[in-house]
C-alpha positions, 0 to 999 in steps of 0.5 A: 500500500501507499502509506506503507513505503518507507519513503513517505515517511523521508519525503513528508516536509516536516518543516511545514509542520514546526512553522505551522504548528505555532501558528495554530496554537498561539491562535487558538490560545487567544481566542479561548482568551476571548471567547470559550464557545469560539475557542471550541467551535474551533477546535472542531475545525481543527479535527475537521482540517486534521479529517480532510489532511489525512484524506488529500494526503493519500489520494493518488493526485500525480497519478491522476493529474489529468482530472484537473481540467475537470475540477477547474471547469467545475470550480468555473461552473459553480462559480457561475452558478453564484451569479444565478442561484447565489446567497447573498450576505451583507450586500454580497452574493458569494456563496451557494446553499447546500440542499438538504442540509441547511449549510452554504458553501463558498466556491471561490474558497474551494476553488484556490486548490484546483486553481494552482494545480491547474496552473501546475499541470498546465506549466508542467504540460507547457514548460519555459523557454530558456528565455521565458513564456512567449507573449502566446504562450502568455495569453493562454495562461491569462485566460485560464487566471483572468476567467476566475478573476473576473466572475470572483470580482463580480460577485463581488469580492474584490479582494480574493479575485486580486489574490488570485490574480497576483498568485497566479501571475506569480507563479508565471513570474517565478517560473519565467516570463519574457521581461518585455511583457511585465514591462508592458503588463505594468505601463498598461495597468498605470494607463488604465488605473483612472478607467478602471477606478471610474467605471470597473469599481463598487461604490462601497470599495471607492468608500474604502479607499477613500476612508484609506486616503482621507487623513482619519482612518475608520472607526475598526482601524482607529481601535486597531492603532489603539490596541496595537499601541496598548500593546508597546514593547512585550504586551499585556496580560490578558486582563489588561488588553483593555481594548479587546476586553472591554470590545472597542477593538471590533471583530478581534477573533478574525479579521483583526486578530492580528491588533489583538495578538500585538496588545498581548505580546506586543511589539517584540510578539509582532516581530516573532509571528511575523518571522515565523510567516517568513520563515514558512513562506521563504520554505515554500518559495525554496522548493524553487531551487531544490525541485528545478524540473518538478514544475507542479511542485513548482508551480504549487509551492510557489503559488501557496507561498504567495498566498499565505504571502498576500493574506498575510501582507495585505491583512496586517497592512489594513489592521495598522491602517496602510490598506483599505479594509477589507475581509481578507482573514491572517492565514492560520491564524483568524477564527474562522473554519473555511479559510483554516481548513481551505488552508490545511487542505492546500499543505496536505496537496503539496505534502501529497506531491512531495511525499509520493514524488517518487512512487508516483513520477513513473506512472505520472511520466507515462502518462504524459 
C-alpha cells in the first residue's frame, strides 16, 4: 500500500509542520482568551482540517493529474452558478446553499486548490523557454487566471479575485516570463488605473479607499492603532488588553486578530509571528531551487507561498491602517473554519506531491 513505503515517511516536509504548528496554537490560545464557545467551535475545525489532511494526503493526485481540467471547469461552473442561484450576505452574493442540509458553501474558497494545480499541470504540460513564456504562450495562461478573476470580482469580492490574480501571475513570474511583457503588463495597468477606478469599481470599495486616503482612518482601524499601541514593547496580560476586553477593538477573533495578538505580546510578539510567516513562506518559495524540473511542485509551492504571502501582507497592512479594509482573514491564524481548513487542505496537496514524488513520477511520466 501507499502509506506503507518507507519513503513517505523521508519525503513528508516536516518543516511545514514546526512553522505551522505555532501558528495554530498561539491562535487558538487567544481566542479561548476571548471567547470559550469560539475557542471550541474551533477546535472542531481543527479535527475537521486534521479529517480532510489525512484524506488529500493519500489520494493518488500525480497519478491522476489529468482530472484537473475537470475540477477547474467545475470550480468555473459553480462559480457561475453564484451569479444565478447565489446567497447573498451583507450586500454580497458569494456563496451557494447546500440542499438538504441547511449549510452554504463558498466556491471561490474551494476553488484556490484546483486553481494552482491547474496552473501546475498546465506549466508542467507547457514548460519555459530558456528565455521565458512567449507573449502566446502568455495569453493562454491569462485566460485560464483572468476567467476566475473576473466572475470572483463580480460577485463581488474584490479582494480574493486580486489574490488570485497576483498568485497566479506569480507563479508565471517565478517560473519565467519574457521581461518585455511585465514591462508592458505594468505601463498598461498605470494607463488604465483612472478607467478602471471610474467605471470597473463598487461604490462601497471607492468608500474604502477613500476612508484609506482621507487623513482619519475608520472607526475598526482607529481601535486597531489603539490596541496595537496598548500593546508597546512585550504586551499585556490578558486582563489588561483593555481594548479587546472591554470590545472597542471590533471583530478581534478574525479579521483583526492580528491588533489583538500585538496588545498581548506586543511589539517584540509582532516581530516573532511575523518571522515565523517568513520563515514558512521563504520554505515554500525554496522548493524553487531544490525541485528545478518538478514544475507542479513548482508551480504549487510557489503559488501557496504567495498566498499565505498576500493574506498575510495585505491583512496586517489594513489592521495598522496602510490598506483599505477589507475581509481578507491572517492565514492560520483568524477564527474562522473555511479559510483554516481551505488552508490545511492546500499543505496536505503539496505534502501529497512531495511525499509520493517518487512512487508516483513513473506512472505520472507515462502518462504524459
Amino acid at each position: 500500500m501507499r502509506l506503507f513505503d518507507k519513503r513517505i515517511i523521508s519525503h513528508f516536509d516536516y518543516l511545514i509542520v514546526i512553522f505551522v504548528l505555532p501558528l495554530i496554537l498561539l491562535s487558538y490560545n487567544l481566542i479561548s482568551e476571548t471567547n470559550r464557545i469560539l475557542a471550541n467551535k474551533q477546535l472542531i475545525y481543527f479535527t475537521i482540517s486534521l479529517i480532510v489532511f489525512f484524506i488529500i494526503f493519500i489520494l493518488p493526485i500525480r497519478r491522476n493529474i489529468r482530472l484537473i481540467p475537470i475540477l477547474y471547469w467545475l470550480g468555473i461552473f459553480l462559480l457561475l452558478a453564484v451569479e444565478f442561484w447565489g446567497v447573498t450576505k451583507l450586500g454580497a452574493k458569494r456563496w451557494l446553499s447546500l440542499p438538504f442540509l441547511n449549510m452554504t458553501i463558498q466556491p471561490s474558497e474551494l476553488f484556490k486548490p484546483v486553481f494552482i494545480l491547474m496552473l501546475g499541470h498546465l506549466i508542467h504540460s507547457k514548460p519555459p523557454e530558456d528565455r521565458g513564456y512567449s507573449f502566446k504562450d502568455f495569453i493562454y495562461f491569462s485566460f485560464y487566471i483572468l476567467l476566475p478573476f473576473v466572475l470572483i470580482a463580480k460577485e463581488p469580492d474584490l479582494g480574493t479575485a486580486l489574490v488570485l490574480l497576483l498568485v497566479g501571475y506569480g507563479i508565471l513570474f517565478i517560473v519565467g516570463v519574457n521581461w518585455k511583457i511585465w514591462a508592458t503588463i505594468f505601463v498598461t495597468i498605470a494607463l488604465a488605473s483612472p478607467f478602471i477606478y471610474t467605471n470597473l469599481i463598487k461604490d462601497y470599495q471607492k468608500k474604502r479607499i477613500k476612508d484609506f486616503l482621507s487623513e482619519k482612518p475608520s472607526y475598526q482601524v482607529q481601535q486597531s492603532i489603539i490596541a496595537i499601541g496598548n500593546g508597546g514593547l512585550v504586551g499585556k496580560e490578558a486582563e489588561e488588553a483593555t481594548q479587546t476586553q472591554l470590545k472597542f477593538l471590533p471583530i478581534a477573533t478574525s479579521d483583526f486578530i492580528f491588533a489583538y495578538f500585538v496588545e498581548r505580546y506586543g511589539f517584540l510578539g509582532a516581530i516573532g509571528l511575523i518571522f515565523i510567516y517568513g520563515l514558512l513562506i521563504y520554505h515554500l518559495l525554496s522548493f524553487n531551487y531544490y525541485f528545478q524540473d518538478d514544475y507542479v511542485i513548482r508551480s504549487f509551492a510557489s503559488g501557496l507561498g504567495l498566498l499565505i504571502f498576500l493574506n498575510m501582507s495585505i491583512n496586517i497592512l489594513m489592521v495598522i491602517g496602510y490598506a483599505p479594509v477589507v475581509g481578507l482573514p491572517l492565514p492560520l491564524f483568524s477564527y474562522g473554519g473555511s479559510s483554516f481548513i481551505n488552508f490545511i487542505a492546500l499543505f496536505a496537496i503539496l505534502e501529497n506531491l512531495l511525499a509520493f514524488r517518487y512512487m508516483d513520477m513513473y506512472n505520472f511520466e507515462r502518462r504524459l
